[in-house]
RODO-2510 file (C-alpha; in nm, 4 decimals, decimal comma):
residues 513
     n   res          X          Y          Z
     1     x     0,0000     0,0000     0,0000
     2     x     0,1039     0,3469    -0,0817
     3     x     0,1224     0,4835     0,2440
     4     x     0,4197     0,7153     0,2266
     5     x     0,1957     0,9275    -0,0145
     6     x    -0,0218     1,0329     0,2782
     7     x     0,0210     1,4077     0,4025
     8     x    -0,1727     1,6121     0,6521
     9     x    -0,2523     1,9692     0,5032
    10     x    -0,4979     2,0535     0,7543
    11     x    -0,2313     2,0534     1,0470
    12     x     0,0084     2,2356     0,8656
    13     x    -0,3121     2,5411     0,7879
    14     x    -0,4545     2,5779     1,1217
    15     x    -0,4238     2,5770     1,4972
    16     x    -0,3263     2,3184     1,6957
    17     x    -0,2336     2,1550     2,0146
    18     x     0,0846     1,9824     1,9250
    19     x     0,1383     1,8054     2,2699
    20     x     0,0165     1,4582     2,1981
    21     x    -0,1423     1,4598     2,5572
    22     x    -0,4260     1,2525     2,5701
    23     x    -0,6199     1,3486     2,8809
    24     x    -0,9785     1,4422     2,8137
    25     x    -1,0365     1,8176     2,7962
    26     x    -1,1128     2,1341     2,6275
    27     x    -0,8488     2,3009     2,3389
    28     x    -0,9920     2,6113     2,3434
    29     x    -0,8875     2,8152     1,9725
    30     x    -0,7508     2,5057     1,8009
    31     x    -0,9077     2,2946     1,5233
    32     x    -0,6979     1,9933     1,6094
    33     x    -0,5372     1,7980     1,8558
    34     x    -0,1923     1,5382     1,7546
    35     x    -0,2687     1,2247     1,9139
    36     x    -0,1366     0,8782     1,8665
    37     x    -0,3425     0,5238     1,7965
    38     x    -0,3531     0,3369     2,0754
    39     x    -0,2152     0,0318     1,8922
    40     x    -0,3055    -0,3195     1,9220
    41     x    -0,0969    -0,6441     1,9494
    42     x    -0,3191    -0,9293     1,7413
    43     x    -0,5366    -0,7486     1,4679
    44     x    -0,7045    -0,9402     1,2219
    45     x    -0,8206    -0,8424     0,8798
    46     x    -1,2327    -0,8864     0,8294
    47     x    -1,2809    -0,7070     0,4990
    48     x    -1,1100    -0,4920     0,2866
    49     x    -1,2174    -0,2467     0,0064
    50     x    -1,0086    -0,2971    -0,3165
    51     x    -1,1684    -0,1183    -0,5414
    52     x    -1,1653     0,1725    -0,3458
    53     x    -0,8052     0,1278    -0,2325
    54     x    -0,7240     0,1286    -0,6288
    55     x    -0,9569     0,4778    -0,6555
    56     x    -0,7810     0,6929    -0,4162
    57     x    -0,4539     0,5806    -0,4594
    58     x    -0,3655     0,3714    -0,1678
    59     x    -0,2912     0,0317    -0,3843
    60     x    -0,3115    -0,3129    -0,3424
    61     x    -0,2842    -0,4755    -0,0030
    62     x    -0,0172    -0,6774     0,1146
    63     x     0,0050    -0,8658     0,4642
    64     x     0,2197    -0,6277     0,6018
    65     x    -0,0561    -0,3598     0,5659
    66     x    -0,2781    -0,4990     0,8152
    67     x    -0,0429    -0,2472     1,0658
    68     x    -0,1649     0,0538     0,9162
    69     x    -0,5099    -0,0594     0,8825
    70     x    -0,5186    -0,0252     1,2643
    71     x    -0,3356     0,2192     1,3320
    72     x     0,0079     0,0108     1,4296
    73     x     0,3847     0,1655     1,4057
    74     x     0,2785     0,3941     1,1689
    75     x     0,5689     0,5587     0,9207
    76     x     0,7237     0,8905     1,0275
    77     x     0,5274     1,0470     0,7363
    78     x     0,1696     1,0038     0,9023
    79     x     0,1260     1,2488     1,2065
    80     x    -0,1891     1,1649     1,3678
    81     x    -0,4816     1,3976     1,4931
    82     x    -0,8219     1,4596     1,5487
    83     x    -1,0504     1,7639     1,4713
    84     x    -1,2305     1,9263     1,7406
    85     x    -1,5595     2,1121     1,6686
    86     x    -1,9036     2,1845     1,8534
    87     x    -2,2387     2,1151     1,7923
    88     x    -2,5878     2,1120     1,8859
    89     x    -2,7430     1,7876     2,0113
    90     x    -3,0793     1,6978     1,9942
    91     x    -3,1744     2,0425     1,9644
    92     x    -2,9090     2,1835     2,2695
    93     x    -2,5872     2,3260     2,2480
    94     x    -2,3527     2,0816     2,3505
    95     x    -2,0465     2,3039     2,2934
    96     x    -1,6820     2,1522     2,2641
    97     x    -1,7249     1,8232     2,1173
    98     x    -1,4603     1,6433     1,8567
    99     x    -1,3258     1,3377     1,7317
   100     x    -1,4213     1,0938     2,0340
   101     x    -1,3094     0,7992     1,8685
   102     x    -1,1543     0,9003     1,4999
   103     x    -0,8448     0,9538     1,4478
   104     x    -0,6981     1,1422     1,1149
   105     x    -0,4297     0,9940     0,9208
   106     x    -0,4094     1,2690     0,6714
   107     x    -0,4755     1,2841     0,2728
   108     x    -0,3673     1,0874     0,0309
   109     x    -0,3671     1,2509    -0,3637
   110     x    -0,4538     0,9989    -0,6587
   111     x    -0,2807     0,9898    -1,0154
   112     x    -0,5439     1,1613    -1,1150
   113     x    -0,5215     1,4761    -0,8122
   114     x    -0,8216     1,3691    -0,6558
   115     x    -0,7669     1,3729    -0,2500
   116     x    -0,9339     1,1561    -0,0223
   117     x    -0,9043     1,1497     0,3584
   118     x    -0,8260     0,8410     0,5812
   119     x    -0,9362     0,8298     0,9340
   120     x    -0,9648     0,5114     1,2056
   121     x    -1,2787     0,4879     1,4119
   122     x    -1,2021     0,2962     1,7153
   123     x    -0,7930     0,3375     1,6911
   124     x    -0,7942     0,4506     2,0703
   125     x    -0,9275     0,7633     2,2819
   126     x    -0,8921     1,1496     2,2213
   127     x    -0,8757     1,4680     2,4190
   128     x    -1,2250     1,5073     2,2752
   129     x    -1,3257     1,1095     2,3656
   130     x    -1,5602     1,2615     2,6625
   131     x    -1,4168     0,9964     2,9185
   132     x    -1,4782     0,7307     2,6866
   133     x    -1,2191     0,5022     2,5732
   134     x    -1,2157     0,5923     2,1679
   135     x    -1,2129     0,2116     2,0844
   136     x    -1,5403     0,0649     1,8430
   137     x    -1,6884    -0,3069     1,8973
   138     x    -1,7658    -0,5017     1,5781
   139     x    -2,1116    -0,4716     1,5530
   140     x    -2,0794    -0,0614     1,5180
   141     x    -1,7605    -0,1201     1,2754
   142     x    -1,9634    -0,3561     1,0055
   143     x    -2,2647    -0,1798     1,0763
   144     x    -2,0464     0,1320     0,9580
   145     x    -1,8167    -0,0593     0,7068
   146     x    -2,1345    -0,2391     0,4942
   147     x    -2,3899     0,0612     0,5081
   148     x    -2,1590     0,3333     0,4269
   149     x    -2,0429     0,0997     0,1110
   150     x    -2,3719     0,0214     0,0549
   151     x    -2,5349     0,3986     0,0026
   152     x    -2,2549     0,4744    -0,2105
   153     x    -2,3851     0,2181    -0,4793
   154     x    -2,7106     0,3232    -0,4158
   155     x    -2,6056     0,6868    -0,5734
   156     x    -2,6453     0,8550    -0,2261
   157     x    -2,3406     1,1036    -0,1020
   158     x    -2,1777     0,9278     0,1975
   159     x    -1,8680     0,8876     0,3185
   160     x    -1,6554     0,5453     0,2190
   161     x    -1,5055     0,2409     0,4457
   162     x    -1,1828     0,1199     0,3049
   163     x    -1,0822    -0,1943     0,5941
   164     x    -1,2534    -0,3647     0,9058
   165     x    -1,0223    -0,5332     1,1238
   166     x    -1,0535    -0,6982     1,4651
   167     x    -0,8079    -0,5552     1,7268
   168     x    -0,7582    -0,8333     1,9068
   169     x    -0,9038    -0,6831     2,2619
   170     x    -1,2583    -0,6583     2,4227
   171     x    -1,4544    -0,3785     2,4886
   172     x    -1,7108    -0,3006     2,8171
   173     x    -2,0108    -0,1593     2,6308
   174     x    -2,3305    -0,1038     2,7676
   175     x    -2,5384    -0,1166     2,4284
   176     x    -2,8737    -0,0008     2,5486
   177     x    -2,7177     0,2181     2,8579
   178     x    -2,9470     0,0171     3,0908
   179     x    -2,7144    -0,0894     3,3356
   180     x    -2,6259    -0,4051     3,1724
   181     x    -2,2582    -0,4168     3,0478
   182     x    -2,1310    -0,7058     2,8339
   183     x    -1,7991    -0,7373     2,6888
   184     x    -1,7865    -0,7284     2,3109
   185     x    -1,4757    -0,7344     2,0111
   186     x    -1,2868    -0,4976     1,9358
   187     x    -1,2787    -0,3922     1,5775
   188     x    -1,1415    -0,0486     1,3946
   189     x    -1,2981     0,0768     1,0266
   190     x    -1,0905     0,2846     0,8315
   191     x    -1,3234     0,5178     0,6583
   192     x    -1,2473     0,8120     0,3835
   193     x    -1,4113     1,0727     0,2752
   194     x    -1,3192     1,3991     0,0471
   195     x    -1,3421     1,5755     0,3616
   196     x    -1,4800     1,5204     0,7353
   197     x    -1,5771     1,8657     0,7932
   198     x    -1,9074     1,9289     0,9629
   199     x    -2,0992     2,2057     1,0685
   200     x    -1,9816     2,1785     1,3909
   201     x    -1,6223     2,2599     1,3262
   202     x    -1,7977     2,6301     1,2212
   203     x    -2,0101     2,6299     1,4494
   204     x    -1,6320     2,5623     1,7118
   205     x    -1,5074     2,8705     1,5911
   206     x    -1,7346     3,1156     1,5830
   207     x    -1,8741     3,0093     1,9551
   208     x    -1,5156     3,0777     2,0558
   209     x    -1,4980     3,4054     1,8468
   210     x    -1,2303     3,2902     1,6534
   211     x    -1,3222     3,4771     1,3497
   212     x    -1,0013     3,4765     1,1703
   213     x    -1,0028     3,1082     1,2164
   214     x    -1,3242     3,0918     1,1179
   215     x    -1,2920     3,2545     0,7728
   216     x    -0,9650     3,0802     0,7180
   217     x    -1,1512     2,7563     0,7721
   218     x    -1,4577     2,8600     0,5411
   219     x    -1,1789     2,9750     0,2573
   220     x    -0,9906     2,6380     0,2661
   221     x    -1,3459     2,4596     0,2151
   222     x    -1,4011     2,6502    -0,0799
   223     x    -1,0791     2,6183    -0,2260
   224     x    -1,0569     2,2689    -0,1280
   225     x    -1,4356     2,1228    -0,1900
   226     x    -1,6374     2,4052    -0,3783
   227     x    -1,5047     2,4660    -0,7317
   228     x    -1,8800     2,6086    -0,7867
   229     x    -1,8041     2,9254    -0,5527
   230     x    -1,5712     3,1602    -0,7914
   231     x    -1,6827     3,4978    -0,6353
   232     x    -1,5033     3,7360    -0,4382
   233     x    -1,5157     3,9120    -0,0433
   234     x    -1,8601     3,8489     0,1289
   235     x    -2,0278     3,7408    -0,1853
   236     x    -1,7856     3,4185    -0,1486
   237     x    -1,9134     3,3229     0,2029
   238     x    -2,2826     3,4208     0,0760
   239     x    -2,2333     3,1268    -0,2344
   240     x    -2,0850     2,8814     0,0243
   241     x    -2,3509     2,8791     0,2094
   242     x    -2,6222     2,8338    -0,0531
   243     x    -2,4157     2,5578    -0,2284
   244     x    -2,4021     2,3704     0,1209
   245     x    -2,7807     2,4237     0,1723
   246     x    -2,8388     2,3173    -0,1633
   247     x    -2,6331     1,9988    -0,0726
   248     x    -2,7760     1,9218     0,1892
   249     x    -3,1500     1,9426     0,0474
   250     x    -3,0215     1,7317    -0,2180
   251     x    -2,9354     1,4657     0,0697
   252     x    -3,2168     1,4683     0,2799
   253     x    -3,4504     1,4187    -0,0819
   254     x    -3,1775     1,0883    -0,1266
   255     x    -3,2055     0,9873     0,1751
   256     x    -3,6196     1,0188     0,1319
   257     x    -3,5693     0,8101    -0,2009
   258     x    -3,3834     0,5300    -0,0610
   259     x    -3,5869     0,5074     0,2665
   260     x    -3,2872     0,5716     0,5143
   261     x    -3,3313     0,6955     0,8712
   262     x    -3,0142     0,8308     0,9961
   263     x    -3,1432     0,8736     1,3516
   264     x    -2,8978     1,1464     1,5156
   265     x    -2,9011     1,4364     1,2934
   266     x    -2,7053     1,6561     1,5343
   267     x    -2,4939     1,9605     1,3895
   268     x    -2,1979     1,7748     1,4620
   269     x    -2,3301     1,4799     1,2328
   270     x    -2,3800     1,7062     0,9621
   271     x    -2,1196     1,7121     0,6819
   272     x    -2,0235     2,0483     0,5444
   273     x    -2,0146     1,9186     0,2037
   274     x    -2,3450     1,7023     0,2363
   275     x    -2,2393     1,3507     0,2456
   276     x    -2,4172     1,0824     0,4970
   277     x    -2,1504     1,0852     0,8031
   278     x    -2,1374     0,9039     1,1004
   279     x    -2,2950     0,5524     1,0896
   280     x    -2,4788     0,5019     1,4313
   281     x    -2,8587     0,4401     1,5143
   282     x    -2,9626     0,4343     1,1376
   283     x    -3,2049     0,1919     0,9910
   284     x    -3,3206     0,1621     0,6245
   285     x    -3,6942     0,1671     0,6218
   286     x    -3,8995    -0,1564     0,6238
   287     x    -4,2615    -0,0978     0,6845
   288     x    -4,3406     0,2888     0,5958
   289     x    -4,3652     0,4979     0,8940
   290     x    -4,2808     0,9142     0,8759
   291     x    -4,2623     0,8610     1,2543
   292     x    -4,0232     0,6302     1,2496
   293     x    -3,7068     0,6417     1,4589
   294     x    -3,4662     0,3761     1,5279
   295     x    -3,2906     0,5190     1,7504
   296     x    -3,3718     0,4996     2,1639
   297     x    -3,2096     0,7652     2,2360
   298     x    -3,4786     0,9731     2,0178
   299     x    -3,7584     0,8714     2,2025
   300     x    -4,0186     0,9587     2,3262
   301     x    -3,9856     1,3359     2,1363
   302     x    -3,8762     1,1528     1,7304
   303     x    -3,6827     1,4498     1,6953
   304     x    -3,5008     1,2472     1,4209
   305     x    -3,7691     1,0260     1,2975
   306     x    -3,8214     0,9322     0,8805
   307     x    -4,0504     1,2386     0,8036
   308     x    -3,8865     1,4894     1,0131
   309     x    -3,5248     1,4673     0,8164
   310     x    -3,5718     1,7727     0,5856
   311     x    -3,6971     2,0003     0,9011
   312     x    -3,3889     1,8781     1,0791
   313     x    -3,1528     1,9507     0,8213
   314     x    -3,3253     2,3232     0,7581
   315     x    -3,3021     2,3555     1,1790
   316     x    -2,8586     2,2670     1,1393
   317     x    -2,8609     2,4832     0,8229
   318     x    -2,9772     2,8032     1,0843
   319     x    -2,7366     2,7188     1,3390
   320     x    -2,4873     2,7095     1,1002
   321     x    -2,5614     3,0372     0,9355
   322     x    -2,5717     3,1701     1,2894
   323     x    -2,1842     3,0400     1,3452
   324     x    -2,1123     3,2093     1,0006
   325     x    -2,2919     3,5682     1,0404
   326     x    -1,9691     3,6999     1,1571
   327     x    -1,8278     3,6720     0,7878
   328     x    -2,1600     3,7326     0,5951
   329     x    -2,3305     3,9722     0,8048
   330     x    -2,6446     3,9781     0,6242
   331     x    -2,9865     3,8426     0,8346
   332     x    -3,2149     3,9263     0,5491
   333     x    -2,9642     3,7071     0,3116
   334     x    -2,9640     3,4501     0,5782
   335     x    -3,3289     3,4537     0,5940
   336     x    -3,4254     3,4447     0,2490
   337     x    -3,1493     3,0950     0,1926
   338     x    -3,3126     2,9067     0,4784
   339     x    -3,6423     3,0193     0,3769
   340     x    -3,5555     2,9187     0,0165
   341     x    -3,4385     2,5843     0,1777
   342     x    -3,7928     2,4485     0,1978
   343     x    -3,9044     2,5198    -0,1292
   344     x    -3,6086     2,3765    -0,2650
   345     x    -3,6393     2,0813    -0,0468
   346     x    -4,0083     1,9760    -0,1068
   347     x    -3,9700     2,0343    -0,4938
   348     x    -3,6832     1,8282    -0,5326
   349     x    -3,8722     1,5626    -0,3134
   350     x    -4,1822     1,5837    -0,5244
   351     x    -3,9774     1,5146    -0,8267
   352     x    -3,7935     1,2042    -0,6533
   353     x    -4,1312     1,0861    -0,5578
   354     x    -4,2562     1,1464    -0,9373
   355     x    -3,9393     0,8935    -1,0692
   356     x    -4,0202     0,6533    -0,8062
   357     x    -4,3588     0,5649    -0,9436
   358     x    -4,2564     0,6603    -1,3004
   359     x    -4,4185     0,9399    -1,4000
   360     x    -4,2458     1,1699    -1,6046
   361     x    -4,3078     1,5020    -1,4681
   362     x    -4,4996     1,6840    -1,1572
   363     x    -4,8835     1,7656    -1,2559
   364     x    -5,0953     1,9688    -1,0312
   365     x    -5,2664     1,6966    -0,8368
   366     x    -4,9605     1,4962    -0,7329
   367     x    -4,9642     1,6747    -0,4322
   368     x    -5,2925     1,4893    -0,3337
   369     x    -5,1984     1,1852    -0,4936
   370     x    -4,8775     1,1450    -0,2745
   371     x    -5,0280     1,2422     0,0318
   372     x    -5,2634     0,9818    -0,0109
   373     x    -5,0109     0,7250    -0,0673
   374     x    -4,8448     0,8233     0,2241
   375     x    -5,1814     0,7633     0,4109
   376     x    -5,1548     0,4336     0,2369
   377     x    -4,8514     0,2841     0,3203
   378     x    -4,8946     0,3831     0,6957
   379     x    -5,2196     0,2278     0,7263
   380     x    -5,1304    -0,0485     0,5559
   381     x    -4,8011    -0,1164     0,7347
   382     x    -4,6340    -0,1561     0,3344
   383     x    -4,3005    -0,2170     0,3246
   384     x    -4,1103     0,0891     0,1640
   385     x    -3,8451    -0,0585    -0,0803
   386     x    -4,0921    -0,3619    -0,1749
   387     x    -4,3655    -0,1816    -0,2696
   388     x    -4,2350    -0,0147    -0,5198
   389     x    -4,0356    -0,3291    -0,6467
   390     x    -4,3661    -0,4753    -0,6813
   391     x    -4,5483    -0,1566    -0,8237
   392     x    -4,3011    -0,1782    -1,0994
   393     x    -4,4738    -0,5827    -1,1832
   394     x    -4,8414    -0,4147    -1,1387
   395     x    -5,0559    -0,4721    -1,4394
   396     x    -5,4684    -0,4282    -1,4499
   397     x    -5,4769    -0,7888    -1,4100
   398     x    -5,2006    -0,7882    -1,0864
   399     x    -5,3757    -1,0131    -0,7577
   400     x    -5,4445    -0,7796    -0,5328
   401     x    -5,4051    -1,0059    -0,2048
   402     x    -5,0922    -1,1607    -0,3327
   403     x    -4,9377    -0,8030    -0,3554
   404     x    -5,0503    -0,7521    -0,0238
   405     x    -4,9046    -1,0660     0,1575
   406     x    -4,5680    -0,9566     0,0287
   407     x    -4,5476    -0,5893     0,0938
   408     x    -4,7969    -0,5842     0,4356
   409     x    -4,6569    -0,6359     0,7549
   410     x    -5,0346    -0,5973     0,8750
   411     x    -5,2765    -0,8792     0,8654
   412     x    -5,5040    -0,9234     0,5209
   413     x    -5,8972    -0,8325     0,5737
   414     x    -6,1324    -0,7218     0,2729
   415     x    -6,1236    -0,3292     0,3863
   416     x    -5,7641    -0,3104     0,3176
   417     x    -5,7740    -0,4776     0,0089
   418     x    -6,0241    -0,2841    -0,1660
   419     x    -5,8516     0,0262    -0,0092
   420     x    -5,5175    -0,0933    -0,2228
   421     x    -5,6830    -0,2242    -0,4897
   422     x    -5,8273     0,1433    -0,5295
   423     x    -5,5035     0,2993    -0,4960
   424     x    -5,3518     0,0557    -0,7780
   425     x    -5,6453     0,1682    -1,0497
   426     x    -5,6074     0,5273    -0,9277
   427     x    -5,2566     0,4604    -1,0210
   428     x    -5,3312     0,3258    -1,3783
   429     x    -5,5255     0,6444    -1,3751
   430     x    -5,2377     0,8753    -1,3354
   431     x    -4,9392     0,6597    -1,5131
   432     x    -5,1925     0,7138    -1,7960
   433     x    -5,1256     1,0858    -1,8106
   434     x    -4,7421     1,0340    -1,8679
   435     x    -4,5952     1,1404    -2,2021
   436     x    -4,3629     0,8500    -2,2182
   437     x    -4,4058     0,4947    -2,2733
   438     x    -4,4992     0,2598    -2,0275
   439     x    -4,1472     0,1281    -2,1334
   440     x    -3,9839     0,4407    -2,0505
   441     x    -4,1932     0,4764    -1,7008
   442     x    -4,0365     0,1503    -1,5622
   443     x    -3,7197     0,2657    -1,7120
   444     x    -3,7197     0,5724    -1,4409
   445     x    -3,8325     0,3281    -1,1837
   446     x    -3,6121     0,0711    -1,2175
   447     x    -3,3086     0,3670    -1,2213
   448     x    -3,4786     0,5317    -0,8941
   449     x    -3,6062     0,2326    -0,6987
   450     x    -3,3788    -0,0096    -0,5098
   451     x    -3,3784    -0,3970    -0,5345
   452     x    -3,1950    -0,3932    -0,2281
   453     x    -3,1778    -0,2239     0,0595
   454     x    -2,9261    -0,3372     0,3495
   455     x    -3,1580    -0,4122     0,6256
   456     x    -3,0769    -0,4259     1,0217
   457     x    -3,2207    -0,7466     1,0630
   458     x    -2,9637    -0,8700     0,7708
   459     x    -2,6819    -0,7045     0,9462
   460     x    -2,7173    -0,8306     1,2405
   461     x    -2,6888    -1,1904     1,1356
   462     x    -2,3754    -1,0595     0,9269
   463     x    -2,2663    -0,9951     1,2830
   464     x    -2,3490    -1,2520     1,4602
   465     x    -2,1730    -1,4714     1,2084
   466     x    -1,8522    -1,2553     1,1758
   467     x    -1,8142    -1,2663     1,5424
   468     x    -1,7766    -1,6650     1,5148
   469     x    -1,5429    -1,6355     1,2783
   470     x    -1,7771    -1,6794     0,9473
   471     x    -1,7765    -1,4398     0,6385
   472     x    -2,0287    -1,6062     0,4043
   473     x    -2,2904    -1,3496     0,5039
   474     x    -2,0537    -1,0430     0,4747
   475     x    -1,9585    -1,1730     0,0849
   476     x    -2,3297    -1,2167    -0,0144
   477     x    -2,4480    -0,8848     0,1303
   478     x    -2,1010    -0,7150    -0,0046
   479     x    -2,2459    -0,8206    -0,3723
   480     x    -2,5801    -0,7450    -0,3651
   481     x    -2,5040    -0,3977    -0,1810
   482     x    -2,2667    -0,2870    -0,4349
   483     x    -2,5571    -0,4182    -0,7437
   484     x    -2,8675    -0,3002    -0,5100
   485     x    -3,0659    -0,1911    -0,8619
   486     x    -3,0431    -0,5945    -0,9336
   487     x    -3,2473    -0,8778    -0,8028
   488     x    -2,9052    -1,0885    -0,7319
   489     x    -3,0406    -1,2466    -0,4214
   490     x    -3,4102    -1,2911    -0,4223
   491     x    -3,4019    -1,4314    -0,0287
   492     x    -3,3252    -1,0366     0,0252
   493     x    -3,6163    -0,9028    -0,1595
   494     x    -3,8407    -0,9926     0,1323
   495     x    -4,0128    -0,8539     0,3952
   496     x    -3,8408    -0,8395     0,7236
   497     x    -3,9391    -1,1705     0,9098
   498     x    -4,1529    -1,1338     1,2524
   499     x    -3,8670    -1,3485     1,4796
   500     x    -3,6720    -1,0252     1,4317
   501     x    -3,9827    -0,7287     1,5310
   502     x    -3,8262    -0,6996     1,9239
   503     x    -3,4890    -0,7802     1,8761
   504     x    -3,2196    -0,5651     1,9993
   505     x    -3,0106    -0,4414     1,6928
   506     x    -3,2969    -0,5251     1,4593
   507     x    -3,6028    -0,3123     1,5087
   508     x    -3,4200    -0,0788     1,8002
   509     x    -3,0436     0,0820     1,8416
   510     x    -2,8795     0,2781     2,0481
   511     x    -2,6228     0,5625     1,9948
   512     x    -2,3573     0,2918     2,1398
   513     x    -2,4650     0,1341     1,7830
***
């Protein structure tokens, strides 16, 4: 692997703390803190990424490798570090917060000059690990590892997972924080991503009135990440931040299409350049729910749930314009983008939802005809990704009951047949309006609409094998998640079976997930 081609520009640009002291505290007026992996003596190799290792430059692996991919005796050209930044949580300023358990090898630069960078999650603690012990157990690492992979072959901006490794150790976790600690593996991911800025490392600065900082910061993102922004002096900031609200509107509408729940959408788990970050309490949709939250911690309030996701991601967009007033200094500006946020949002969702069932452009009475469908799948309990895998078989003749049984999680009675049956001729009724072929309709389906959608009830028997030493499960899933517009394993294109409704991991997770 070409490791000696990794560099760290972002410690060489801004503040730091350069002491390599680990104890748990605030930096005040730094961006970063050097810290060292905690190294660990028997790793083992679970999965690695080659065809990512080929895209960004790193190269083929080779046994020796398995040291860097956990952070072990690590070459004099890789000074380690992680970020520190604020953010709001679950709707409260949480202040100083950081890299708790990633740690920053640097950037590495490709033949072609794209840069990509590397970071450990689980590599050891931080100044910023909040008296936690930085490491990661396996079922957080594949859980991270598979889904991350997985929405990147769905089309969906995310950040990448390169290796997942055992460390060799146990780790004390208390998965539901219910007073029941268990020990559990070790295991480190090695994820990469153009950049892992977030709101929060704005939001760091300008708390802290570090406005030089701060502007320094927002100049290297658009020099760095935004080749769209090409003005000059506060017209520059104003474009940065309509790009990233643009961004992340575009996200929450993917997120929509695919039917993923990210479950802690706190500033500090918002990306600055609008990919999916941090893996934890997520959950790809099974039955349809807009209340639906799979994460614990979110109840009983669903600040988080399905349905709320755009809201949320308007609500981080203020705070962050608050955090970067000091270098636009325009409310009315300010305003007017967040306001212009919503529109933006719900007609770029109305659109998804139009190439989802295959109609080739927004008429006036979608609106109704979505919210209906909404009302629908709710009521009916329909499963979100096989639904529309079966809408895309529907004909006039299509059995009613058998489309039912395999999309219902509810049980069958006459009322809620003739209630889908209605929807499926008022349907016809609208397909019938299209321009295009019905040829060309499935076309947009099939391109918008998911065969396969990585499951938690299909990850956590990944796990479960994995942790007994078995990777059949991990290969299957890694080739259907990386094909997930084909039918490769029809076993998969199922509903979610009932042994699995109340099991821990499955149908509910934690923030320790």
């Amino acid at each position: 692997m070409n490791i000696e081609r990794i560099r760290q520009p972002f410690i060489k640009k801004f503040p730091g703390d350069f002491s390599g002291n680990l104890i748990q505290r605030n930096t005040p007026k730094v961006l970063f803190a050097t810290i060292s992996p905690a190294g660990f003596d028997h790793p083992k190799l679970i999965a690695f990424n080659k065809t990512l290792s080929e895209e960004i430059g790193i190269g083929v692996f080779e046994e020796k490798d398995l040291d860097f991919l956990v952070g072990n005796r690590l070459p004099e050209n890789i000074q380690t570090y992680a970020t520190a930044y604020a953010g709001h949580q679950f709707g409260n300023w949480a202040g100083q917060l950081g890299d708790g358990r990633a740690i920053l090898a640097g950037e590495i630069e490709n033949d072609l000059g794209k840069k990509t960078e590397l970071q450990w999650k689980g590599a050891g603690a931080t100044p910023y690990s909040r008296h936690a012990d930085g490491r990661a157990v396996l079922r957080s690492s594949v859980r991270e590892y598979l889904m991350s992979e997985a929405m990147y072959h769905l089309g969906v901006p995310t950040t990448r997972a390169l290796s997942l490794a055992f460390t060799g150790e146990d780790v004390v976790r208390d998965m539901m924080y219910n007073g029941n600690p268990q020990l559990e593996k070790g295991a480190v991911v090695i994820r990469t991503a153009e950049s892992f800025l977030r709101f929060g490392h704005f939001e760091l600065m300008s708390a802290q009135g570090e406005y030089k900082t701060l502007q320094e910061l927002v100049d290297f993102t658009i020099e760095n990440y935004f080749p769209e922004v090409t003005s000059s002096g506060i017209q520059r900031y104003k474009d940065f931040f309509e790009n990233v609200c643009t961004r992340t509107a575009n996200l929450a509408v993917e997120w929509f299409r695919v039917g993923f729940v990210h479950g802690v959408m706190n500033t500090d788990n918002m990306s600055i350049l609008g990919l999916t970050i941090d893996y934890g309490p997520y959950s790809m949709m099974d039955e349809y729910d807009l209340n639906f939250t799979p994460n614990t911690t979110d109840l009983p309030g669903r600040r988080y749930a399905f349905g709320k996701q755009g809201q949320i991601a308007q609500w981080n967009l203020w705070q962050l314009a608050n955090a970067l007033h000091p270098l636009i200094k325009d409310e009315k500006f300010l305003e007017d983008t967040l306001n212009h946020f919503g529109t933006h949002f719900w007609e770029s969702h109305d659109t998804m939802l139009c190439a989802k069932f295959g109609f080739d452009e927004l008429l006036k009475d979608d609106e109704d005809f979505f919210t209906n469908w909404q009302g629908l799948m709710q009521e009916l309990q329909l499963d979100y990704t096989l639904f529309f895998n079966y809408l895309e078989k529907s004909t006039s003749t299509t059995d009613v009951k058998d489309f039912f049984n395999r999309v219902s999680y509810s049980l069958v009675n006459d009322e809620k047949l003739k209630k889908l049956e209605d929807f499926l001729s008022t349907y016809n009724s609208r397909l019938s309006l299209n321009t295009v072929s019905r040829e060309q309709s499935l076309a947009i389906m099939k391109k918008t609409n998911p065969k396969f959608t990585l499951r938690n009830y299909l990850l956590y028997e990944c796990i479960e094998e994995i942790s007994i030493g078995e990777t059949s499960m991990l290969e299957k899933l890694t080739d259907a998640l990386e094909n997930p517009y084909e039918e490769r394993y029809p076993e998969f294109s199922a509903k979610r079976p009932n042994n699995y409704d109340d099991i821990t991991g499955c149908s509910t997770l934690s923030c320790s997930s």
